[in-house]
C-alpha positions in Angstrom: 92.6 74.6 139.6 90.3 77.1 137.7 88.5 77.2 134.2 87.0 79.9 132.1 83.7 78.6 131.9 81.5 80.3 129.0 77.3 80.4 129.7 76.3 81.9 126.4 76.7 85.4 127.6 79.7 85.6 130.4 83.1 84.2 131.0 83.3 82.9 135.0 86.9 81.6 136.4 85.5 78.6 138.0 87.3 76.0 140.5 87.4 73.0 139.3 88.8 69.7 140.9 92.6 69.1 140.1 92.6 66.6 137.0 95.0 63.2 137.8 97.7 62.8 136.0 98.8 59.8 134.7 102.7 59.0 134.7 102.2 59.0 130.4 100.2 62.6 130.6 101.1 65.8 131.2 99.2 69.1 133.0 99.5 72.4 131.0 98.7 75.4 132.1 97.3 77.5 129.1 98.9 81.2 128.2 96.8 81.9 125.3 93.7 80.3 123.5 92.2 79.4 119.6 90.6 82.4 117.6 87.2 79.8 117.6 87.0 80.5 121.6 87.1 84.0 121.0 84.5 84.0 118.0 82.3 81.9 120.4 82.4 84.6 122.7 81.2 87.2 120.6 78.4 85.4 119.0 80.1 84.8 116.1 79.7 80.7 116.1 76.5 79.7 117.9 77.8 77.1 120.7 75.5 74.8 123.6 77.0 76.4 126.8 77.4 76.1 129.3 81.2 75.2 127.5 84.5 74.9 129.1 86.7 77.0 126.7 90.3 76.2 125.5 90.5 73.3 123.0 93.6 74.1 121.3 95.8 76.2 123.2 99.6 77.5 123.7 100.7 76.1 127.6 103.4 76.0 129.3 103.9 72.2 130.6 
């Protein structure tokens, strides 16, 4: 599967290994993501990266 990975200066799509899913769990694949990613991005909130971004989202399950 891929990530957006954030290294303080770039955004890189990144493959990552497919999660497993436990029969209680559920994979989402994320349409749109939190107003705090995108002020990470532009410098606005100082952030260790390298980060994987997307910690609340809106997905499609």
């Amino acid at each position: 599967m891929k990530a957006a990975v954030y290294d303080g200066s770039k955004i890189t799509i990144k493959d990552v290994p497919d999660p497993e899913i436990k029969e209680s769990q559920a994979l989402v694949r994320v349409k749109m993501i939190c107003g705090t990613d995108l002020a990470i991005v532009k410098g606005d909130l100082p952030t260790p990266t390298p980060i994987i971004l997307g910690h609340e989202f809106v997905g499609q399950v």
